[in-house]
C-alpha positions in Angstrom: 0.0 0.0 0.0 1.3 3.3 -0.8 2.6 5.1 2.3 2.0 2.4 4.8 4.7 1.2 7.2 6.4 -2.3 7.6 8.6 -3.8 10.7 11.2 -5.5 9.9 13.2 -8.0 12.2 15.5 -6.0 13.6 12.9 -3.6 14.8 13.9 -0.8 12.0 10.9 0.6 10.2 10.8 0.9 6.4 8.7 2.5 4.2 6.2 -0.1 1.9 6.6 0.4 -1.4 3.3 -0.4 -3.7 4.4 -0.7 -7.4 2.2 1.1 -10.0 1.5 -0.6 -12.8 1.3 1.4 -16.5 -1.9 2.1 -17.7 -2.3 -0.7 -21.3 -3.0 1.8 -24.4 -2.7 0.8 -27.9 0.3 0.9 -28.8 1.8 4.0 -30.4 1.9 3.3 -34.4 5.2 4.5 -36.1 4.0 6.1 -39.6 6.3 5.4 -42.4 6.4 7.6 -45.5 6.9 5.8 -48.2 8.0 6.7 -52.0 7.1 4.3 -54.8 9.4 4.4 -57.9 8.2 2.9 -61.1 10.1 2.9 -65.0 9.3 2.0 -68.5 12.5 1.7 -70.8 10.7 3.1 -74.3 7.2 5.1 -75.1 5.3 2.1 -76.8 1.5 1.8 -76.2 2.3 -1.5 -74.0 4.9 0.1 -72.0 2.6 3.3 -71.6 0.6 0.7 -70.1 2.4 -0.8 -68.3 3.8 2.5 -66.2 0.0 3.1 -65.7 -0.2 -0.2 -64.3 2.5 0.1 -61.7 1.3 3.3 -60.7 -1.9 1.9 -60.4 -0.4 -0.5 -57.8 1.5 1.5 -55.8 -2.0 3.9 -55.1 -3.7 1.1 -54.2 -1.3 -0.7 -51.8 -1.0 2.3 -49.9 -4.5 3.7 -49.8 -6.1 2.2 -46.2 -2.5 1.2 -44.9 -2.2 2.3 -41.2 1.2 2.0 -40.8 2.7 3.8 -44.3 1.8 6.4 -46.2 2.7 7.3 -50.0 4.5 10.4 -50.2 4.4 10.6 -53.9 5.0 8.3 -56.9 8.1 9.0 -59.0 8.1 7.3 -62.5 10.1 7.9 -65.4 8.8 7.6 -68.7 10.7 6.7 -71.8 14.2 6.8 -70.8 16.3 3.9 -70.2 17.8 2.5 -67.0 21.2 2.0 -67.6 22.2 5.3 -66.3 20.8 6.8 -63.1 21.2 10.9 -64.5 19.3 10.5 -66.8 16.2 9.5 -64.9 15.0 13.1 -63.9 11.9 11.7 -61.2 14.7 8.8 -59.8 17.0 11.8 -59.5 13.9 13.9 -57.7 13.3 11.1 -55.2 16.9 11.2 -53.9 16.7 14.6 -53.4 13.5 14.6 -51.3 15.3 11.7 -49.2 17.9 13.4 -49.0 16.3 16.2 -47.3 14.0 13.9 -45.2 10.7 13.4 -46.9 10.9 9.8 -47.3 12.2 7.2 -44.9 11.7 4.2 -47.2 10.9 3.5 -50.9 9.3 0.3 -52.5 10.3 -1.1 -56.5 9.1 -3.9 -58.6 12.8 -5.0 -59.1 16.2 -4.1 -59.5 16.0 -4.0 -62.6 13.5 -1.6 -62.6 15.7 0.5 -60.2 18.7 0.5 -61.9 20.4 -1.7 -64.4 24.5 -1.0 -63.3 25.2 -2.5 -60.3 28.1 -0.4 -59.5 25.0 3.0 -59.2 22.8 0.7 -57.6 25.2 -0.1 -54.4 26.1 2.9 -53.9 22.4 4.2 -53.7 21.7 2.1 -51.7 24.3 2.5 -49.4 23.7 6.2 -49.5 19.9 6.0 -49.0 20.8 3.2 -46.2 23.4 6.1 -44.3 20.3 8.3 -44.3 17.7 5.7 -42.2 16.1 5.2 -45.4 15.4 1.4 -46.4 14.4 0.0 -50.1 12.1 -3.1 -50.8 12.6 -4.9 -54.4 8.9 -6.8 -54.2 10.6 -9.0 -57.2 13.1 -10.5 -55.5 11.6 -10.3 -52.2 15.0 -7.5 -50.8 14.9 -5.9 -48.3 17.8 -3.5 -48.1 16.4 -3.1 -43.7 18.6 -6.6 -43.4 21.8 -6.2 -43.9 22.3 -9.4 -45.4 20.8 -8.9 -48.6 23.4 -6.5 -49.7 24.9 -9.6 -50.8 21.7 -10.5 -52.9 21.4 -7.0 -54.1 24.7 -7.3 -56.0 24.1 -10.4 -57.5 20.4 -9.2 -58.5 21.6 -6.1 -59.6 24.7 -8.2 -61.4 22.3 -10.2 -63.2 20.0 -7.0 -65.0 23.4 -5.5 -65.8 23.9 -8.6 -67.7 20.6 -8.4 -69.5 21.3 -4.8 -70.3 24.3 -5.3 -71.7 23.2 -8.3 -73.8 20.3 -6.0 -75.4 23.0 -3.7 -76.2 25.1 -6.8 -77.9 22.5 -8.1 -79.5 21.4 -4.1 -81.3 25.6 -4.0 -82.1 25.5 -6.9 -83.6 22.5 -6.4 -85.7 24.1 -2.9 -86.9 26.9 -4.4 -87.6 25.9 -6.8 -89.8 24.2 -4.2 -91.8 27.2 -2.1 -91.8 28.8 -5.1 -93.4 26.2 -5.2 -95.7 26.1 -2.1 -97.1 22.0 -1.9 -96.3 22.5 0.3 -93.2 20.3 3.5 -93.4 21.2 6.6 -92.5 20.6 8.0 -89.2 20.8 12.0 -89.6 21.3 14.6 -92.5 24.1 17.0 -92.4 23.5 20.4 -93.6 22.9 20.5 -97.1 20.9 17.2 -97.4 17.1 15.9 -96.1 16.5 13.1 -94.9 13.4 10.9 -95.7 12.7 7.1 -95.3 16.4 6.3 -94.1 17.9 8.2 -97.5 19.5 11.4 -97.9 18.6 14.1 -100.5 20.1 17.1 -101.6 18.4 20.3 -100.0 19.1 22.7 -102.9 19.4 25.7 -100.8 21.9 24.4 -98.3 23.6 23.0 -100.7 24.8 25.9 -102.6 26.0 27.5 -99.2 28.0 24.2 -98.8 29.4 25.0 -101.8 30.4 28.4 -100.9 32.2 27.4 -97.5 34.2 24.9 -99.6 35.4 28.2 -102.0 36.1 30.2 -98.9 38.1 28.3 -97.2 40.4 27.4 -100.9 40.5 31.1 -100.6 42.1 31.4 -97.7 39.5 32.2 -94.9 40.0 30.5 -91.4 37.1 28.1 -90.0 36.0 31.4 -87.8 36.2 33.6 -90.3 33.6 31.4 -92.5 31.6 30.5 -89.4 31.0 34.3 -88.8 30.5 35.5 -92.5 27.9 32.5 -92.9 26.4 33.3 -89.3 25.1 37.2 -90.8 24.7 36.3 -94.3 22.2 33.3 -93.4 20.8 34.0 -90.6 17.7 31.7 -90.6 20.7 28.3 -90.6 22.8 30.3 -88.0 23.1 27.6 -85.4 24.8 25.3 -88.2 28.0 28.0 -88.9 30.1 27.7 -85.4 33.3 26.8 -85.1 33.4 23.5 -85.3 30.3 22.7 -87.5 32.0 24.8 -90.3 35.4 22.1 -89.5 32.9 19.4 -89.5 31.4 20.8 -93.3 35.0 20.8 -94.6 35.9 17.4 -93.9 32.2 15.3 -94.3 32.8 12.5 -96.7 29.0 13.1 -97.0 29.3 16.1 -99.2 31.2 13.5 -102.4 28.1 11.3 -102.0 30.1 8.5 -100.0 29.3 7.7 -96.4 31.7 6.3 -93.4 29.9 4.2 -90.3 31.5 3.8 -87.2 32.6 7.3 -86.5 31.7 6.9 -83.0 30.8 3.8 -81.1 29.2 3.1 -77.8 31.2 1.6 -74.6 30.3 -0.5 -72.2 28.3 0.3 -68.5 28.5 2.7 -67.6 27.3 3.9 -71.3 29.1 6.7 -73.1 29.7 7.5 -76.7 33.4 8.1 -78.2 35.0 8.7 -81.1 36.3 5.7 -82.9 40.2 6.1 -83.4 40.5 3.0 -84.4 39.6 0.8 -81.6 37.0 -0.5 -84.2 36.5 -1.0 -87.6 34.8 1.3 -90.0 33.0 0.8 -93.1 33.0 3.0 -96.0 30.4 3.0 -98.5 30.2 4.6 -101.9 27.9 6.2 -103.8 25.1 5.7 -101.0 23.1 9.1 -102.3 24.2 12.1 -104.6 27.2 14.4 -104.1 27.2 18.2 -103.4 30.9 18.6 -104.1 33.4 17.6 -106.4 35.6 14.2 -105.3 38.7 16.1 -106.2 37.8 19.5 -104.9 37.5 17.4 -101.5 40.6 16.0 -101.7 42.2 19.5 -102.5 40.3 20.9 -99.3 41.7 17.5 -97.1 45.1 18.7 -98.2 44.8 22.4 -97.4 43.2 21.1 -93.8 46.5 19.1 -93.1 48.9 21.4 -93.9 47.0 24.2 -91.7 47.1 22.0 -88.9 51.0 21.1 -89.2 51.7 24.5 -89.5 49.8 25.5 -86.4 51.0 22.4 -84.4 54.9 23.6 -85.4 54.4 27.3 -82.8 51.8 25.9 -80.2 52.9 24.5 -76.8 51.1 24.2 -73.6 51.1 27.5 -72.3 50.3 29.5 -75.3 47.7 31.9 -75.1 47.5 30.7 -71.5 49.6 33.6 -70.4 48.6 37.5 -69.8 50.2 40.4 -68.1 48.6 41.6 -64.9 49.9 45.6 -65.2 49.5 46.2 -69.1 47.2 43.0 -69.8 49.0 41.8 -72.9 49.6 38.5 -73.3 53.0 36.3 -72.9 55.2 35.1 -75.5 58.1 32.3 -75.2 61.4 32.7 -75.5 64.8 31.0 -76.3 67.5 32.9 -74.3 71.1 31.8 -73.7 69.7 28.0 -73.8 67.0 28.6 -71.1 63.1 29.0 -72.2 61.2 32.3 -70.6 57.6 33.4 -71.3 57.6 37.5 -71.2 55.0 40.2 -71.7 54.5 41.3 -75.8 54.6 45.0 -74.3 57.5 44.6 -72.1 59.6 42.4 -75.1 59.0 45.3 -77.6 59.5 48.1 -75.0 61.1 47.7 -71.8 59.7 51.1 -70.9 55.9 50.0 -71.8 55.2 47.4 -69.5 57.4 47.2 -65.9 57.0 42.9 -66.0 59.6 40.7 -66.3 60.2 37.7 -68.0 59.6 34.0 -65.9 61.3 30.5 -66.5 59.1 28.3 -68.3 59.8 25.7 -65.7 59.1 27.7 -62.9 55.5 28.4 -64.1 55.3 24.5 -64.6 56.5 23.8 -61.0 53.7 26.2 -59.8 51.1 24.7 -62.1 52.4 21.1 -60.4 51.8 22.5 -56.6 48.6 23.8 -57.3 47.2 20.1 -58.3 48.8 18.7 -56.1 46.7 20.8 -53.3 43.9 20.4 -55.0 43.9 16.3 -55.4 44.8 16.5 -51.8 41.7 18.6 -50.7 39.6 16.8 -53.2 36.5 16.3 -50.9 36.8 19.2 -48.9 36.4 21.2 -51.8 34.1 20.0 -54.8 31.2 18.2 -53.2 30.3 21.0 -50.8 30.6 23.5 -54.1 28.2 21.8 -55.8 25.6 20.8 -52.9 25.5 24.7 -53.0 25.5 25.5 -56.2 22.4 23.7 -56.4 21.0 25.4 -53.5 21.3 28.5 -54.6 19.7 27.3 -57.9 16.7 25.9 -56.6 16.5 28.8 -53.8 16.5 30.9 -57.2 13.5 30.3 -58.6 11.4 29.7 -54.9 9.2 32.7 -55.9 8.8 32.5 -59.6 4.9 32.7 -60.2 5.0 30.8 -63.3 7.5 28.2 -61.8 5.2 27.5 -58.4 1.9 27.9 -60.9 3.4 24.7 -62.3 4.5 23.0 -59.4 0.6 23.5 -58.5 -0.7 22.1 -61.1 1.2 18.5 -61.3 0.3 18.4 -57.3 -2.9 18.8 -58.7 -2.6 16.6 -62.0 -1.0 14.0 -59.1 -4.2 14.5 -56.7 -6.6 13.8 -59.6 -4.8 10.3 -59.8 -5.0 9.2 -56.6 -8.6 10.5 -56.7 -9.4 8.3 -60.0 -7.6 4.9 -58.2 -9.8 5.5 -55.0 -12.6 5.9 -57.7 -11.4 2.3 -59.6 -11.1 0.7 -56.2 -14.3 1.2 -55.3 -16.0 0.1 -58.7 -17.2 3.5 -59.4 -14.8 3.6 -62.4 -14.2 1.3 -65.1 -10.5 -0.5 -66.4 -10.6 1.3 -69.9 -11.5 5.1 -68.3 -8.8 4.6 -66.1 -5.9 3.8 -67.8 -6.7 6.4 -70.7 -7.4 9.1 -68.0 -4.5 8.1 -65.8 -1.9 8.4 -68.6 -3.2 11.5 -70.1 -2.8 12.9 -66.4 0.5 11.6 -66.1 1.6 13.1 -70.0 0.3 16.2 -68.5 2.8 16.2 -65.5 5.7 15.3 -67.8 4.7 18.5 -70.0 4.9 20.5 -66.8 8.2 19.1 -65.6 9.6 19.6 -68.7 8.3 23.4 -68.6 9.9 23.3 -65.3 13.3 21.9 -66.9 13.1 25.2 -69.6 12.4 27.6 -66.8 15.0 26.9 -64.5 18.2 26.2 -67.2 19.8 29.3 -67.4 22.7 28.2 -70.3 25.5 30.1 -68.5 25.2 28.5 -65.4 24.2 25.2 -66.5 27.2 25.2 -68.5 29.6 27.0 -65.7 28.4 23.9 -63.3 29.6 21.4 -66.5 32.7 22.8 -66.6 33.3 22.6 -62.9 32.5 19.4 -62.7 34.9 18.2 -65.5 37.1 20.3 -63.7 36.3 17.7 -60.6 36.4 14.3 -62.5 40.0 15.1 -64.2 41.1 16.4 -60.3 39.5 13.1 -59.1 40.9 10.5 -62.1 44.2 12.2 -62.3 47.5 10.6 -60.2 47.7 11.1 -56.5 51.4 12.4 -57.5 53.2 14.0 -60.5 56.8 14.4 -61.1 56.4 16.2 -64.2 54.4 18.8 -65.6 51.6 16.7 -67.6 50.5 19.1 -70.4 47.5 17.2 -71.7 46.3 17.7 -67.7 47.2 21.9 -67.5 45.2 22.1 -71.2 42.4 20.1 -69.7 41.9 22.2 -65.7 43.6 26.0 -66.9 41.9 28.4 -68.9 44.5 30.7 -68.2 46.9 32.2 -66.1 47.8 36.0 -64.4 51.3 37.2 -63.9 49.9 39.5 -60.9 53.7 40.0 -60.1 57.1 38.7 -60.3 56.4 36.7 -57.5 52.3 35.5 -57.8 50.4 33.6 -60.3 46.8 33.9 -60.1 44.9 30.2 -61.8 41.5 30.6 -63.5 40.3 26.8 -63.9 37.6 26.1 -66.4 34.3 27.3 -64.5 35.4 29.7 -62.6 37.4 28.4 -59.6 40.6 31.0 -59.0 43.6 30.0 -57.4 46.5 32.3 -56.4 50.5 30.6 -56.5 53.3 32.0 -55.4 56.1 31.2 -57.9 59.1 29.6 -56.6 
């Protein structure tokens, strides 16, 4: 009894004590919030069923669960698995785990969820680090038991294998045509149209072909053509840059002849690269009319060579690299009493122009070489912050757009509609056939959006400032852990160029923006 006394044998008294037991209540429920990722590989009216299908599922198996909720369903539509970036909802859901909106995601299969292992495990393993579990209904994984990591790698080992025997199996079937001769063609370069896998002369573009071959026998420079062409046809303006007026000059296209097998595919992960003969190439003749001359070609082939050698002869790897910090000219190299120096133009031609002095062309390599070296060493602490921000600020960016929240509102909405319509189904108040077409219209209707969504938040410049930085990152990241000499395919590749701020500083701009100052020693 509470508060009562009790005598004990040694005549000391002690206070009773009456435990209290807890009052039984239901126990508390733990609510999970769950994401439900679905893909089809291609846009075909079975697929498109399919991804209806699964997303039918998932509403369902959530709808009167009382222990998980669906947060939302992320499905990619028409894009293949092999590669994770490319999925733009896959990529969606790992940022809302990321910032805690979802502690655990259900899959038909791995297969479904990715198709390289290699991505796979580490997802996983980063979704794992954040309390967030994955369930493969397929196989029956559960990523919660750490034991089927093991299972998930031989799972995820076996769709990498299927994947890359589709992609055999397509290889091998262009190849055979390519041996053949009865390949089609794939794409028109300017001056041609292309209709029912066969090219035709565009009569139009076809004379301005003609008249970039006779500027450059003329002597004009691939820039000087690409601008000319840029103002005098302005409505084909995207075509004349740099490199598409190289690209004009040395087609095999334009004689009527066509190569396959300029580029070739490699193996996961999947990437395209120009074949330099690590395979073979077939060349085919006569496979649709010609726009220029065989021998005017050849002429142009010739001129295109000897340009190059010429260049090659004065260019090494800090040339028009270098500028003057006082009078901003740039550097040139020199040959002086055996030893190789890079000075100012201004200070070369007048001492009294410019007050900058000339450097040792291995000094500015040794400074080039420490610079790396602290920036492979600081690797992490460095990139992966820059860019968690950089996307911060992007997405921060655009938080009060009207037209970009407008859209955001109206896939919530489009994604509302669809769980209404599988409540709706579930109960028998709408049919099979009503659903599915309504459904996937919905559903095109969100992709739409997002893709508005895509165009209003790419701005070019940055988009393209955060490509170059992250180059910038993978060469850091590839590149040796230690270089004895200066590696000039590496300095082309990180420096865009370089600052002589004084005889005793260099100031590095790396490609997208990242400065770094070096003291020369």
């Amino acid at each position: 009894m509470v508060g009562s006394e009790k005598i004990t044998k040694g005549g000391e008294k002690m206070q009773a004590v009456t435990v209290i037991q807890p009052k039984l209540t239901d126990e508390k429920i733990s609510i999970k919030r769950v994401a439900a990722y679905c893909r089809v590989s291609t846009d075909s009216a079975d697929q498109l069923h399919s991804f209806a299908a699964q997303m039918r599922h998932y509403m369902q198996k959530f709808s009167d669960s009382p222990t998980e909720v669906l947060v939302d369903v992320y499905a990619d539509e028409g894009v293949s698995g092999v590669s994770a970036e490319k999925r733009t909802e896959f990529q969606r859901m790992l940022k809302d785990c990321r910032n805690g909106k979802i502690n655990r995601i259900v899959t038909k299969s791995i297969s479904r969820f990715a198709r390289n292992t290699k991505e796979c495990l580490e997802t996983v393993r980063e979704l794992r680090s954040l309390g967030i579990t994955i369930y493969f209904e397929k196989e029956g994984i559960d990523t919660a038991n750490i034991a089927d990591e093991f299972m998930i790698t031989l799972m995820g080992g076996l769709a990498q294998e299927e994947s890359v025997s589709m992609s055999q199996n397509m290889k091998w079937s262009y190849q055979k045509r390519f041996q053949s001769g009865s390949i089609k063609a794939f794409s028109a370069p300017f001056g041609y149209e292309l209709k029912d896998g066969k090219l035709y002369v565009q009569m139009e573009q076809a004379e301005i072909v003609k008249t970039v071959y006779a500027l450059f026998l003329n002597g004009w420079g691939y820039e000087k053509i690409a601008a000319y062409c840029q103002n005098t046809y302005s409505q084909y303006k995207e075509a004349f840059s740099f490199f598409g007026i190289r690209y004009m000059l040395s087609n095999e296209k334009y004689i009527g002849d066509s190569i396959y097998q300029k580029t070739y595919t490699t193996g996961i992960p999947y990437k395209k690269v120009q074949n330099k003969g690590e395979k073979d190439q077939y060349y085919l003749s006569n496979t649709h009319e010609a726009i220029i001359e065989p021998e005017l070609f050849q002429t142009v082939q010739n001129l295109i060579a000897k340009r190059q050698f010429h260049n090659e002869k004065h260019i090494y790897p800090l040339s028009k690299k270098i500028y003057c910090g006082v009078c901003k000219s740039i550097y040139r190299r020199k040959f002086t009493r055996g030893k190789i120096y890079w000075v100012c133009y201004q200070h070369d031609k007048n001492a009294e122009l410019c007050s900058s002095r000339r450097i040792p062309e291995q000094k500015i390599y040794n400074t080039f070489l420490r610079l790396f070296h602290k920036l492979k060493q600081n690797y992490s602490y460095l990139f992966p912050p820059l860019f968690s921000q950089l996307q911060i600020l992007k997405d921060k960016q655009y938080a009060g757009n009207e037209q970009y929240l407008q859209i955001n509102q109206e896939i919530a909405q489009c994604r509302e509609q669809i769980h209404v319509m599988t409540r709706l189904k579930s109960k028998g108040f709408l049919d099979e056939k009503k659903f599915l077409e309504q459904t996937t219209s919905l559903q095109h209707k969100i992709n739409r959006q997002q893709k508005k969504l895509r165009d209003i938040t790419k701005s070019e410049e940055d988009d393209r400032q955060i490509e170059m930085l992250k180059d910038v990152a993978f060469t850091i990241e590839k590149a040796p852990n230690l270089l004895v000499d200066f590696d000039a395919e590496l300095f082309e590749t990180l420096i865009e160029k370089i600052i002589v701020t004084n005889q005793t500083t260099l100031k590095f701009y790396l490609y997208g923006g990242l400065q770094f100052t070096e003291e020369l020693k």
